[in-house]
C-alpha positions as CSV (number, residue, x, y, z in Angstrom):
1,X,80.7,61.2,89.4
2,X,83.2,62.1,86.9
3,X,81.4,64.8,85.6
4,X,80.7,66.5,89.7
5,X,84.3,66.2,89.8
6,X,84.9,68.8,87.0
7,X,82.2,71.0,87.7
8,X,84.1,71.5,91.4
9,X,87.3,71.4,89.4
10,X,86.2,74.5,87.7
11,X,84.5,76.5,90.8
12,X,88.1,76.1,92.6
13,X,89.8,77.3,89.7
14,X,87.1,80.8,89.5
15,X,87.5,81.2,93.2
16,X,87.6,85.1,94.9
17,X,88.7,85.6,98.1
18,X,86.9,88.4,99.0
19,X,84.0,85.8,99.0
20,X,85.6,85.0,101.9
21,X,83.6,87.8,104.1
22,X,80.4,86.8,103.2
23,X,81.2,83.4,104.5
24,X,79.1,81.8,107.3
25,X,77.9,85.1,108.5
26,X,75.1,83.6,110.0
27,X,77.6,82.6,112.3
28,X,78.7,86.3,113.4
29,X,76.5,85.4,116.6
30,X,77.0,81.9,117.1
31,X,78.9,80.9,120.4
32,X,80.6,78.2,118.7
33,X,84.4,77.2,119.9
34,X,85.7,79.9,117.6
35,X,82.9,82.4,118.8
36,X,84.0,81.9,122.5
37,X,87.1,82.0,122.2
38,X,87.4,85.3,120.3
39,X,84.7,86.5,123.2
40,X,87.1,85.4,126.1
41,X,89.8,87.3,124.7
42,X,88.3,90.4,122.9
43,X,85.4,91.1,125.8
44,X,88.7,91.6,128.5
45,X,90.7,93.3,126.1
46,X,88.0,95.6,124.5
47,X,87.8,96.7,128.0
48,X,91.3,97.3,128.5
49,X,92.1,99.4,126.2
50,X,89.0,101.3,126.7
51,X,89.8,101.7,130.1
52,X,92.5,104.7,129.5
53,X,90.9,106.6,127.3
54,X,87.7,106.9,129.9
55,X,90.3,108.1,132.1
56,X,91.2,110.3,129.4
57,X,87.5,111.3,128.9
58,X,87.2,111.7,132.4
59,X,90.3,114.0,133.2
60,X,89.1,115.9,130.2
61,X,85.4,116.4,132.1
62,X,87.4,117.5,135.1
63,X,89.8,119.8,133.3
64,X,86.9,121.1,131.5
65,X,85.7,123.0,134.4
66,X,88.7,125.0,135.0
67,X,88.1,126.9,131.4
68,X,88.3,126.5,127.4
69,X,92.0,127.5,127.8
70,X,93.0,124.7,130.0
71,X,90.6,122.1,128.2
72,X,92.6,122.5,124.8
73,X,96.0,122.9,125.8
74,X,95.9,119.4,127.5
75,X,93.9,118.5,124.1
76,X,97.1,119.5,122.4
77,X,99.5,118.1,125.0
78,X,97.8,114.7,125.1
79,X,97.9,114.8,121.2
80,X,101.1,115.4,121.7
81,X,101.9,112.8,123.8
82,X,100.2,109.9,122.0
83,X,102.0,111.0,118.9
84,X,105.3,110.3,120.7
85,X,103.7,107.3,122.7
86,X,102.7,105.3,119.9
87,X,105.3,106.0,117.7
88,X,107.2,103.1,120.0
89,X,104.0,101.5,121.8
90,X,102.4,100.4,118.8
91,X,105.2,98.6,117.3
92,X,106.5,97.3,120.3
93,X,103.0,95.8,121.6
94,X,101.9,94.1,118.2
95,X,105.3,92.3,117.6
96,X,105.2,91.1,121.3
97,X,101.6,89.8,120.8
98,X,102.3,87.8,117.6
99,X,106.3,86.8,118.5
100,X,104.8,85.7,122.1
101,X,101.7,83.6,120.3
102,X,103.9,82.3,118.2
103,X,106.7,81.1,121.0
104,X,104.3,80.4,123.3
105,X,102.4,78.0,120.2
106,X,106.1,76.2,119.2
107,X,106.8,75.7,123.2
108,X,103.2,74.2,123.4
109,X,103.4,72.1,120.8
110,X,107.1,70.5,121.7
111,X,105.7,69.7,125.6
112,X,102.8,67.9,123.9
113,X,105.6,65.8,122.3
114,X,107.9,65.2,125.0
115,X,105.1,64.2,127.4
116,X,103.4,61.6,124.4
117,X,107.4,60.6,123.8
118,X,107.2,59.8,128.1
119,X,103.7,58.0,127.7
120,X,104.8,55.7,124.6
121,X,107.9,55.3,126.4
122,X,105.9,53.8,128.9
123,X,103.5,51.3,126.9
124,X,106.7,49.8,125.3
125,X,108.2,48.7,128.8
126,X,104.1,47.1,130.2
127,X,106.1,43.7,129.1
128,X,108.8,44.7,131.2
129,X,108.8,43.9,135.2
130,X,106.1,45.7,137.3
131,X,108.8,47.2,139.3
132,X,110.2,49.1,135.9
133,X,106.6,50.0,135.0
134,X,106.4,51.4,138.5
135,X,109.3,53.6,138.1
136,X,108.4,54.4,134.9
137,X,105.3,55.5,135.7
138,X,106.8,57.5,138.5
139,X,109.4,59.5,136.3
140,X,106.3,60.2,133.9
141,X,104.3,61.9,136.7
142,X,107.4,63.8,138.0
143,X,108.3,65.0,134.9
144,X,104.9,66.0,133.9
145,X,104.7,67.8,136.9
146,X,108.2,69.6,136.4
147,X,107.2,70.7,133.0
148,X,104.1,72.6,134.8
149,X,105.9,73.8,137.6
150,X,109.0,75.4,135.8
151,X,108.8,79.0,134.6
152,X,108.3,79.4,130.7
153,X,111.1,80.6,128.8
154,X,109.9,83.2,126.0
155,X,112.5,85.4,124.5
156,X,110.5,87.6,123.3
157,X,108.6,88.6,126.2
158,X,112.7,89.7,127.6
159,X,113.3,91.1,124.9
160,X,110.3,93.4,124.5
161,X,110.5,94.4,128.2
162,X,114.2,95.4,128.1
163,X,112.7,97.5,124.8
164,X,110.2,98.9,126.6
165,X,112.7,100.3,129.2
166,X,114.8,101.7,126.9
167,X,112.1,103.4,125.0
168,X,110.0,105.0,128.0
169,X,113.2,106.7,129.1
170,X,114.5,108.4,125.8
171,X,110.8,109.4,125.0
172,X,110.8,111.0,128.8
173,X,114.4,113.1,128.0
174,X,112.9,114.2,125.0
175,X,109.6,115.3,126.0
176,X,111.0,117.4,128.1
177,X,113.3,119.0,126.9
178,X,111.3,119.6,124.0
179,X,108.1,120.4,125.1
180,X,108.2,124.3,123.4
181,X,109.5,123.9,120.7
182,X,107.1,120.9,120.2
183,X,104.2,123.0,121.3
184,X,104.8,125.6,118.8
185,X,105.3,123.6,116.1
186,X,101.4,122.3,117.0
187,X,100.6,125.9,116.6
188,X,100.9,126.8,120.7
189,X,102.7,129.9,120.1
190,X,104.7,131.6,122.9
191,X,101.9,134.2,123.3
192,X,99.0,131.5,123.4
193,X,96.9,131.7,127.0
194,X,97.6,128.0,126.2
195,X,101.2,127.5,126.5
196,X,101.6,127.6,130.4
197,X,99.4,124.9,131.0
198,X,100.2,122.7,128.2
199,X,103.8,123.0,128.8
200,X,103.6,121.7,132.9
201,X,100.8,118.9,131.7
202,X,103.2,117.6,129.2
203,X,106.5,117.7,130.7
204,X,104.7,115.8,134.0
205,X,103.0,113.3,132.1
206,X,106.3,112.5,130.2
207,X,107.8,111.4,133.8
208,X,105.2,108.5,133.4
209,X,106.7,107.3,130.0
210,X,108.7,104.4,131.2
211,X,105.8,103.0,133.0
212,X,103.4,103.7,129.8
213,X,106.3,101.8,127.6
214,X,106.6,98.7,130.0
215,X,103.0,98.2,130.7
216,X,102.3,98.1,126.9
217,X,105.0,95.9,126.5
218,X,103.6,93.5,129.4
219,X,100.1,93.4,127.7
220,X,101.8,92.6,124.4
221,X,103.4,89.3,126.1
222,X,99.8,88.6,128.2
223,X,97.9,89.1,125.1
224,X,100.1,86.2,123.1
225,X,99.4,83.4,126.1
226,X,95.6,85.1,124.9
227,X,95.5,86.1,128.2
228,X,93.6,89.5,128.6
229,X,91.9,89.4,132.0
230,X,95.3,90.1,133.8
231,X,96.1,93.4,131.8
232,X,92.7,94.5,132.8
233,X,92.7,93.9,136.8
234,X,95.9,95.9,136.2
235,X,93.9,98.5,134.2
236,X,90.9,99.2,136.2
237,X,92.9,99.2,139.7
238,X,95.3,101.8,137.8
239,X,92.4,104.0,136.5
240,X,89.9,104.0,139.3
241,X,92.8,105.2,141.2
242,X,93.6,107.9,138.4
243,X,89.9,109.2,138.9
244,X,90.1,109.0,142.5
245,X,92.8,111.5,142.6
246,X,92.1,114.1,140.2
247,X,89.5,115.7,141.8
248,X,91.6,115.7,144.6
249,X,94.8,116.9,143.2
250,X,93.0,119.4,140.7
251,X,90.3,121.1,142.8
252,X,91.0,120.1,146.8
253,X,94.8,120.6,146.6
254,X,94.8,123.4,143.7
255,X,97.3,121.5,141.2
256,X,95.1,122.4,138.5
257,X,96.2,120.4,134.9
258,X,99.1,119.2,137.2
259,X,97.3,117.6,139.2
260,X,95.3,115.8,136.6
261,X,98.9,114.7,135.1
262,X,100.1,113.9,138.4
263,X,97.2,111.6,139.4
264,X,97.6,109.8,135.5
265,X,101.5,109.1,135.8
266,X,101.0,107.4,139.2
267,X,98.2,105.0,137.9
268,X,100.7,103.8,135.0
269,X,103.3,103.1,137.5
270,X,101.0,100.9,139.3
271,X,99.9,99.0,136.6
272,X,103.0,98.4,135.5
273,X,104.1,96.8,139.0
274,X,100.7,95.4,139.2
275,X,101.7,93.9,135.7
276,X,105.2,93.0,136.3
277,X,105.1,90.8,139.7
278,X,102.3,88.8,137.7
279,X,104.4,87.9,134.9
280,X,107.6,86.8,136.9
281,X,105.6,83.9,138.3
282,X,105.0,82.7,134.8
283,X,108.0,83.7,133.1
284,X,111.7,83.9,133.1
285,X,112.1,87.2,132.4
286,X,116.1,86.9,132.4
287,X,117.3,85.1,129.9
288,X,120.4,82.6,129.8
289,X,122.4,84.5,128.1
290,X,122.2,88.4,125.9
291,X,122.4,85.5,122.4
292,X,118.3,84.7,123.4
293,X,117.4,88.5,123.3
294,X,116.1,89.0,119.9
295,X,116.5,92.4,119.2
296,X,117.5,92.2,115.3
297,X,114.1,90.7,114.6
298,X,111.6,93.1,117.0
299,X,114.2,95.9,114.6
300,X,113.3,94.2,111.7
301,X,109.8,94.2,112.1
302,X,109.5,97.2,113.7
303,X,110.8,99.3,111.5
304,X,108.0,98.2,109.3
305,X,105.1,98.8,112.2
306,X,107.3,102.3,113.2
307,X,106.5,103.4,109.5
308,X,102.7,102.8,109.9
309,X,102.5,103.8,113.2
310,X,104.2,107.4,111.8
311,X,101.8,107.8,109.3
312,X,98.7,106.7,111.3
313,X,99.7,109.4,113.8
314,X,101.0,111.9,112.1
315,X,97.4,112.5,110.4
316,X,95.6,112.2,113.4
317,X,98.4,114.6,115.2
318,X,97.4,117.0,112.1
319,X,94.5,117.1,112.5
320,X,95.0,118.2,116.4
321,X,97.2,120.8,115.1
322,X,94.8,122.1,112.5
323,X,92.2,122.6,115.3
324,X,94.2,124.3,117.3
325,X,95.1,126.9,114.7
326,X,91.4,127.6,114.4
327,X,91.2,129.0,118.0
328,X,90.4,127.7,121.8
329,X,86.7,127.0,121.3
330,X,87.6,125.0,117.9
331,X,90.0,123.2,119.8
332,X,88.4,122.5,123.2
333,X,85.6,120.5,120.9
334,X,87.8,118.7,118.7
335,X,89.6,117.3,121.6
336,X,86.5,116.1,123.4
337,X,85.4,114.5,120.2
338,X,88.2,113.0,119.4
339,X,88.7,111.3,122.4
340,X,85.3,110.0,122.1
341,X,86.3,108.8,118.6
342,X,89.2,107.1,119.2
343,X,87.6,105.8,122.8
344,X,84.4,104.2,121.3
345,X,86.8,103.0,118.3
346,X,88.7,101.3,120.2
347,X,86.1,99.0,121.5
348,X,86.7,97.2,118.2
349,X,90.5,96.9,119.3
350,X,90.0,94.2,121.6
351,X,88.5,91.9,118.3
352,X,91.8,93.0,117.0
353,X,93.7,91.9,119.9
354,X,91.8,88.5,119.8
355,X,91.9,87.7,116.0
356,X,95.8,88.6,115.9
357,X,96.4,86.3,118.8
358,X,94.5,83.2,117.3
359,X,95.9,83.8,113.9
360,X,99.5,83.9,115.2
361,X,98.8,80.9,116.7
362,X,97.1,79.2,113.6
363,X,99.6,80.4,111.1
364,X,102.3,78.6,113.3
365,X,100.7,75.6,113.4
366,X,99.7,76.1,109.8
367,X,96.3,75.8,110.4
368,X,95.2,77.6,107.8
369,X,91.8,77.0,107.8
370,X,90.9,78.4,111.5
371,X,93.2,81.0,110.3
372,X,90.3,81.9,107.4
373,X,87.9,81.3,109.9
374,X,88.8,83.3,112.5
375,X,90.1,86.4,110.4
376,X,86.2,86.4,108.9
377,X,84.8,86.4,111.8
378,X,86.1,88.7,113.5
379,X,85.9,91.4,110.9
380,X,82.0,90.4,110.7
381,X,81.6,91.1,114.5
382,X,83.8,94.5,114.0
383,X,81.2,95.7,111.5
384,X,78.2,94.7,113.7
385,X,79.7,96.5,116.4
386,X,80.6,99.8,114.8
387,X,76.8,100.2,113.8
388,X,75.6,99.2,117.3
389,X,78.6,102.3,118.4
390,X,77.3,104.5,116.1
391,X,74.0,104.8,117.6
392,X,75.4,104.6,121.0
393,X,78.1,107.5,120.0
394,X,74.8,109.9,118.2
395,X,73.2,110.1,121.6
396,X,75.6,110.0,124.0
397,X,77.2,112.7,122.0
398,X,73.7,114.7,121.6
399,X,72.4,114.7,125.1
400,X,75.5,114.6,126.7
401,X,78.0,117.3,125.3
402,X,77.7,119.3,128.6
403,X,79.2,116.9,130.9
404,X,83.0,118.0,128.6
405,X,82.1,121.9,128.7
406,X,79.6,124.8,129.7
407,X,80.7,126.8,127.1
408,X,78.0,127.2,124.4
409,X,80.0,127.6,121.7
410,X,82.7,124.5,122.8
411,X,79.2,122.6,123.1
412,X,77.9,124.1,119.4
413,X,81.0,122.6,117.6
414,X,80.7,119.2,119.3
415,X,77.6,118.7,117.9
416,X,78.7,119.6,114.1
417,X,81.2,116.9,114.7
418,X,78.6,114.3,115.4
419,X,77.8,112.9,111.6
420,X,81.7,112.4,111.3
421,X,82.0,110.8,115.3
422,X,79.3,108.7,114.7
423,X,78.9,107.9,111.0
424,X,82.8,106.4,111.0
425,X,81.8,103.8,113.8
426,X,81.6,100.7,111.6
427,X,84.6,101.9,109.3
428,X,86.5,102.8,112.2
429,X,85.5,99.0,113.6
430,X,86.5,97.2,110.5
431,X,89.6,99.3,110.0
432,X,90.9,98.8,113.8
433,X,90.2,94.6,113.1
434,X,92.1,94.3,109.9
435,X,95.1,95.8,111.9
436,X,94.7,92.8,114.0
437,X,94.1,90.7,111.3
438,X,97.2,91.5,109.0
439,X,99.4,91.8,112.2
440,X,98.7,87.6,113.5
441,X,99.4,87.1,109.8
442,X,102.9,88.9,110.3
443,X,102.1,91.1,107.1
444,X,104.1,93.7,108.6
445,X,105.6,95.1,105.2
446,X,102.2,95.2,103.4
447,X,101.1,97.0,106.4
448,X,103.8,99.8,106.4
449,X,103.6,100.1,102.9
450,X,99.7,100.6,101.9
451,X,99.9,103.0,105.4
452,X,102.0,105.3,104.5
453,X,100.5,105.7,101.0
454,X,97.0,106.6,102.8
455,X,98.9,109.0,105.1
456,X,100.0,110.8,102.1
457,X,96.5,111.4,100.8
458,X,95.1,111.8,103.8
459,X,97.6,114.8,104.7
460,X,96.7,116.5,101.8
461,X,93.1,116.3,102.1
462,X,93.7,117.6,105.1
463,X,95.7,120.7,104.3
464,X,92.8,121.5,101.4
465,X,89.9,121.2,103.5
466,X,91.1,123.0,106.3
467,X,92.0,125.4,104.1
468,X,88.3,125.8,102.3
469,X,86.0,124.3,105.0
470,X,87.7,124.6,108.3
471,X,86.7,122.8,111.6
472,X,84.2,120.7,109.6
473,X,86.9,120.0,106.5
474,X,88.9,118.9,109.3
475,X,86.7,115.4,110.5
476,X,85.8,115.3,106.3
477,X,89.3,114.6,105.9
478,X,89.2,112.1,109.1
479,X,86.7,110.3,107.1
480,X,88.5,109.8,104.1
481,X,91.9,109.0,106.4
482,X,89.4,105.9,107.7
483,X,87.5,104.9,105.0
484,X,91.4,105.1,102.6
485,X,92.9,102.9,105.9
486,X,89.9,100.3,105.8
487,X,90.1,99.6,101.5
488,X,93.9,99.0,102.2
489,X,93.2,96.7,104.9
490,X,90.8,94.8,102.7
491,X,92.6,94.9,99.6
492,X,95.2,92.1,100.9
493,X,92.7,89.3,102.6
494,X,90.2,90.1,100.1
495,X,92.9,89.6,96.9
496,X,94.5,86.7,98.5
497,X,98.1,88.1,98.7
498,X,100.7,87.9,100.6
499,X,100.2,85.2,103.6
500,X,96.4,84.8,102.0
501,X,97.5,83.4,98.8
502,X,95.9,79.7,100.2
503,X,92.7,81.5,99.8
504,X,92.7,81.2,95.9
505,X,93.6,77.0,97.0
506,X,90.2,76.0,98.7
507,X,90.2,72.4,99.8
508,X,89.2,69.4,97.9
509,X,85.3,69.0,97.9
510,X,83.7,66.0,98.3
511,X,82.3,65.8,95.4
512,X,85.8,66.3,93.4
513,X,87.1,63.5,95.5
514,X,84.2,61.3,94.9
């Protein structure tokens, strides 16, 4: 026995953690506990976030039929937009999510306690009269029943509202009152057939930035109770009334791209109300007193997520601006194809949304090993998912190019774009997942840091081969920004760094102990 024990003595001390992805994957499909409950919150939440940009695909469909000019200035204006939008979203949703799991895990936890410290209370005084136990029994119930009836208290969830707020409404001023100069700096010059319409889409969709802001921050709070059905009611009323009305505001009442801005910027606002009388039945959104607002530590971590976000963006955002330099048909097929590749992508977010949730929640209760558990699962679901995208993406891409655009040429260049749309699916899945799975880790730093570094590279690929291949040197570049963003997403969990390092400590085997 002696001699087991060293033989598993010495496999612990040769452990890798990247090992650690190949682990169980027979289970990828296996609707264990783990499996269903990644399922109950990634199937909503893939959904959810899906659910805006098909809106987005479908305004694009609509404004498609107006002309190539209109088409690719709101390409540039949304590209715009979501470069100014998640610049504060991003950072503002993911440290709600894991601050909320977290809360919401300690507040959990200390209930537990205080209703087992009512219960033991209770055995000790059975020796006692009846009439005591009676009472006794009666406080337990009431108190039980307080604790389920009183609103939760979650400072986060205050603080990243009042955020939100505050956020939507300087990203309005300055959309506006920026919107040329911003335009021409993404190559929309003042002669461009372009500017006129990419100016009024803009500066209306900006009026809807609080609303964008505070619903983001909402699903940031939902998503850490691991809630994700309520964001999506609120989604899917807010977008089917989006699609409802841009016909009608673009083609019956004449509005043209305002009209498709116009329809968008009332669906946020209703989601966010939708969003907002939901969550005051379940929490106290004012708090006792400005002390429980926790702005210094959303700042701190923040500023780390604000860094990534920058350099996620700003390559994408590039990219956008790139296209646009190449002309109105370059442009009009790069934005239909990039909204199809961030759309389909996205998919994959909602396994990101679920593993950072359960791992936020795990690493509180330092339960490291359904922390392991769930991170490797999830990434093994993200990669069978991309390849089932991929094929998805290929022909929907293929057969169905002319539901974005009549133009031949518009419809030529989506179809060079295919390999790149379709081929990045599974690194695009697996990319989008780690994000989830460093953010319940609250690797923020490592995050920012390894970011920024691909941004770098990725700009100056970029640059190069637009510069010696063009539109195509364009999505070459994309693939190098994804397949750059996925090694450094890998590198930390697979090294066991960081919040990993009990991956290179695997529990004692039973042989060792025997």
């Amino acid at each position: 026995m002696a001699e087991v024990g060293n033989v598993a003595c010495t496999k612990r001390r040769w452990n890798i953690p990247i090992f650690v992805f190949f682990e169980d994957i027979r289970n990828v499909f296996k609707f264990d506990d783990l499996g269903m409950e990644i399922l109950r919150i990634a199937f909503p939440a893939a959904l959810a976030l899906a659910a805006d940009p098909i809106a987005s695909l479908i305004d694009t469909a609509f404004i498609g039929h107006l002309g190539a000019n209109e088409i690719a200035a709101v390409g540039v204006s949304i590209a715009i937009f979501n470069q100014a939008s998640k610049v504060t979203i991003f950072p503002l949703v993911n440290i709600t999510t894991s601050f909320v799991a977290e809360e919401e895990t300690v507040r959990r936890i200390s209930e537990k306690e205080a209703i087992g410290d009512l219960e033991k209370g209770k055995e000790e005084k059975n020796d006692t009269k009846v009439e005591l136990t009676t009472k006794c029994e009666s406080l337990d119930n009431k108190s039980k029943g307080k604790l389920k009836r009183v609103k939760r208290h979650i400072p986060s969830a205050s603080t990243a509202i009042l955020m939100g707020c505050i956020l939507g409404l300087l990203q309005t001023i300055f959309l506006i009152f920026l919107a040329k100069p911003i335009l021409s700096l993404m190559g929309v010059k003042s002669d461009s057939p372009m500017l006129s319409p990419a100016k009024k889409y803009l500066t209306l969709r900006a009026i809807g930035a609080p609303a964008v802001l505070l619903s983001l921050a909402m699903q940031g709070v939902f998503r850490g109770f691991k809630d994700t059905r309520t964001p999506l009611y609120a989604i899917v009323v807010g977008d089917l009334t989006n699609i409802i009305l841009d016909p009608i505001f673009i083609f019956v009442l004449n509005w043209g791209v305002s009209g498709a801005a116009i329809a968008h910027v009332l669906s946020q606002y209703l989601i966010s109300i939708i969003l907002l009388c939901k969550l005051m039945t379940e929490v106290n959104l004012l708090p006792p007193s400005a002390k429980d607002l926790q702005f210094s530590k959303f700042l701190k971590n923040g500023f780390w997520l604000l860094a990534r976000v920058i350099a996620v963006t700003f390559c994408v955002t590039l990219a956008a601006s790139l296209a646009a330099r190449l002309g109105t048909t370059q442009m009009a097929a790069f934005q239909v194809c990039l909204q199809i590749w961030l759309t389909s992508s996205l998919l994959a977010d909602g396994l990101a949304v679920a593993g950072q949730a359960i791992l936020a929640s795990s690493f509180a209760e330092k339960d490291f090993q359904k922390a392991k558990a769930a991170g490797v699962r999830v990434l093994q679901m993200g990669l069978v998912l991309g390849f089932g995208l991929a094929i998805v993406v290929a022909i929907g891409l293929y057969f169905g190019s002319g539901v974005f655009s009549k133009d031949k040429n518009v419809i030529r260049f989506i179809i060079i774009a295919i390999p790149f749309v379709a081929g990045t699916q599974p690194i695009n899945s697996v990319a989008f997942v780690l994000d989830g799975v460093n953010f319940g880790a609250n690797d923020f730093a490592y995050s920012a840091y390894s970011m920024v570094l691909v941004g770098a590279l990725t700009i100056t690929s970029e640059f190069f081969l637009y510069k010696t291949n063009g539109y195509t040197g364009i999505w070459i570049a994309l693939t190098i920004f994804m397949v750059l963003r996925t090694f450094a997403g890998l590198w930390r969990m697979g090294t066991g760094t960081g919040p990993w390092r009990f991956l290179r400590i695997p529990s004692m085997s039973v042989e060792a102990k025997s």
